[in-house]
DRENVEX-610270 format. One record per residue: x, z, y of N, C-alpha, C in turn. Coordinates in steps of 0.2 Angstrom, whole numbers, plus 5000, padded with zeros to 4 digits. Atoms other than C-alpha are relative to their C-alpha. Example, Ala and Ser with C-alpha at 12.3 -4.5 7.8 and 13.67 -1.06 7.14 Angstrom:
% DRENVEX-610270
NODE  n_u  n_w  n_v ca_u ca_w ca_v  c_u  c_w  c_v
NODE 5004 5000 4994 5062 5039 4978 5004 5000 5006
NODE 4996 4999 4994 5068 5036 4995 4996 5003 5005
***
This chain:
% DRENVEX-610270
NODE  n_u  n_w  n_v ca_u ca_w ca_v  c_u  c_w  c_v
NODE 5006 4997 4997 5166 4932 4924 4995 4994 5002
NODE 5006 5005 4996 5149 4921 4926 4999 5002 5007
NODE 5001 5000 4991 5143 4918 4943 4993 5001 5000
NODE 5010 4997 5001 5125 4929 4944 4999 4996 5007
NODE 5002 5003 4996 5115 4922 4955 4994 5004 5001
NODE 5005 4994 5000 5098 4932 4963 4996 4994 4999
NODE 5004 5005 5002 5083 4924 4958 4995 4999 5006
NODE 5004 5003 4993 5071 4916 4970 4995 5005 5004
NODE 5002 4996 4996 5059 4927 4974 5003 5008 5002
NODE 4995 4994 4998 5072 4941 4979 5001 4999 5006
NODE 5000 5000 4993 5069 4945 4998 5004 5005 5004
NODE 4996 4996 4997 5079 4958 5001 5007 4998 5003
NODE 4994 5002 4995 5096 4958 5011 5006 4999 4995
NODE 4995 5003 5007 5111 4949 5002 5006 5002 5003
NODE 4993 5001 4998 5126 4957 5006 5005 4995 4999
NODE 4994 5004 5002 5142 4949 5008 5007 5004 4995
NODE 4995 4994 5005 5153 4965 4998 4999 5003 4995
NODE 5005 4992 5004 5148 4976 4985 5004 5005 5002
NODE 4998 4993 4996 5153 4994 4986 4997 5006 4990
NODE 5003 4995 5003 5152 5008 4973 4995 5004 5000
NODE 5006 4999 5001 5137 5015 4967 5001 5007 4996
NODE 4999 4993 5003 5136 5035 4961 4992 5002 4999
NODE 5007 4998 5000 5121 5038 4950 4997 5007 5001
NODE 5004 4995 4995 5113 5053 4959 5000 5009 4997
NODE 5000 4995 5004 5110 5063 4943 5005 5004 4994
NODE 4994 4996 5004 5124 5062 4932 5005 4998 5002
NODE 4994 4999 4995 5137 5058 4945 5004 4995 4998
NODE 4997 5007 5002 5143 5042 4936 5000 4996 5003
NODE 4997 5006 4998 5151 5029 4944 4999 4992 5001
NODE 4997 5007 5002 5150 5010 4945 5003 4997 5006
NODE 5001 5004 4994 5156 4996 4957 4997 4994 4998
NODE 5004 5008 4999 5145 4982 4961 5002 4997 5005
NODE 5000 5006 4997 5149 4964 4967 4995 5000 5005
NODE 5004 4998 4993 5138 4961 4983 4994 4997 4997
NODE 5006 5002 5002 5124 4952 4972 4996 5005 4995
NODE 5002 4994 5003 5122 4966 4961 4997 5007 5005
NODE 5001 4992 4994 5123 4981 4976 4994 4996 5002
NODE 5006 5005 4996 5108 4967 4984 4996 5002 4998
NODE 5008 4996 5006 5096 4972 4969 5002 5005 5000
NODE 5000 4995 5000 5103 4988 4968 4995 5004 5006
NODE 5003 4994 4995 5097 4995 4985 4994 4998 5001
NODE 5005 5001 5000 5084 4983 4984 4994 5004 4994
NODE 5005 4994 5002 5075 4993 4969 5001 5006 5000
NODE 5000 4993 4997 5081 5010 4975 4995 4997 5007
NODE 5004 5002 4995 5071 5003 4991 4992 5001 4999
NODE 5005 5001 5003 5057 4998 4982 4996 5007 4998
NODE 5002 4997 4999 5057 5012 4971 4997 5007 5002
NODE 5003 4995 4995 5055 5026 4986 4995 4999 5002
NODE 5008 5001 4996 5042 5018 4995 4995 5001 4993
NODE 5006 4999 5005 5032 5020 4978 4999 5007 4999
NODE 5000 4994 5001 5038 5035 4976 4996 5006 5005
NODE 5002 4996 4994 5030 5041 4993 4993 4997 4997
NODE 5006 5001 5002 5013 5031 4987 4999 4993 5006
NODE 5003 5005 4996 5017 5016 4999 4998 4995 4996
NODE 4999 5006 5001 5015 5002 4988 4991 5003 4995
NODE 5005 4998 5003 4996 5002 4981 5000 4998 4993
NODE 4999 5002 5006 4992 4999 4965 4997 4990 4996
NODE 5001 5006 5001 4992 4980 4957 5004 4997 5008
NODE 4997 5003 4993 5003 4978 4974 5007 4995 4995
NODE 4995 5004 5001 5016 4964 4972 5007 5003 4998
NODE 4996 4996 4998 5029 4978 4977 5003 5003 4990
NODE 4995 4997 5004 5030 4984 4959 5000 4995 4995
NODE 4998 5006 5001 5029 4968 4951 5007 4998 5001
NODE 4995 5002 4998 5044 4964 4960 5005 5005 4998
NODE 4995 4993 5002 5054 4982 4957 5000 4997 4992
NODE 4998 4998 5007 5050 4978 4937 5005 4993 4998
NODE 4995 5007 5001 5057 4959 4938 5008 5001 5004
NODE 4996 4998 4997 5073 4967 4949 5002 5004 4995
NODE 4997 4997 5005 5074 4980 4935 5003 4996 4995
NODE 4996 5004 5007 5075 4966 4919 5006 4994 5002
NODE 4995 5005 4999 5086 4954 4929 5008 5004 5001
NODE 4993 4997 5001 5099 4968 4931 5003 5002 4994
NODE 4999 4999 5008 5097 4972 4912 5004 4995 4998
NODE 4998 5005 5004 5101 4955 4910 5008 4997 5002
NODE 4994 5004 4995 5117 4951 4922 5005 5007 4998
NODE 4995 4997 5000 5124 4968 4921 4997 5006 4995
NODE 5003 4991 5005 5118 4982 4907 5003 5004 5000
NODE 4999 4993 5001 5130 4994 4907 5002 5000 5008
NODE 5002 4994 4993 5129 4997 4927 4993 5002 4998
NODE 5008 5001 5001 5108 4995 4922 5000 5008 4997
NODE 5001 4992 5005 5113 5011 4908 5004 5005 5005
NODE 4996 4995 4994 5125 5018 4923 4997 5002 5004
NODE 5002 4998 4992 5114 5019 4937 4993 5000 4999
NODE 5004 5000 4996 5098 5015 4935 4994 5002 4993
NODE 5004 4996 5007 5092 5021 4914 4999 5007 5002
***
């Protein structure tokens, strides 16, 4: 197994565990290593607050959600098709 790493501008909180993760809508499962769970709650994080209208439009916020989105494509795709397609 490679060793992911988060990329630089990823400010969100780095756990030290990961922990299983249950997609919401179709009840599927995964578990994430603690670098993965870190983006995970980071773009669930992210995107509520959009989802509520906090982040404006051309805001940094979803900039960041979409580079969070293709870096999980990249490290981990099928939690990406598990959790977050």
């Amino acid at each position: 197994m490679k060793d992911i790493k988060l990329p630089e501008w990823f400010d969100g909180e780095i756990y030290e565990e990961g922990g299983k993760v249950r997609n919401p809508f179709s009840g599927e499962e995964y578990l994430l290593n603690a670098k993965e769970l870190s983006m995970y709650d980071f773009i669930m994080g992210a995107t509520m607050v959009m989802e509520m209208g906090g982040a404006p439009k051309g805001d940094s916020m979803i900039n960041d959600l979409r580079k969070g989105l293709e870096w999980f494509r990249e490290n981990n795709n099928k939690a990406y098709m598990t959790l977050l397609n």
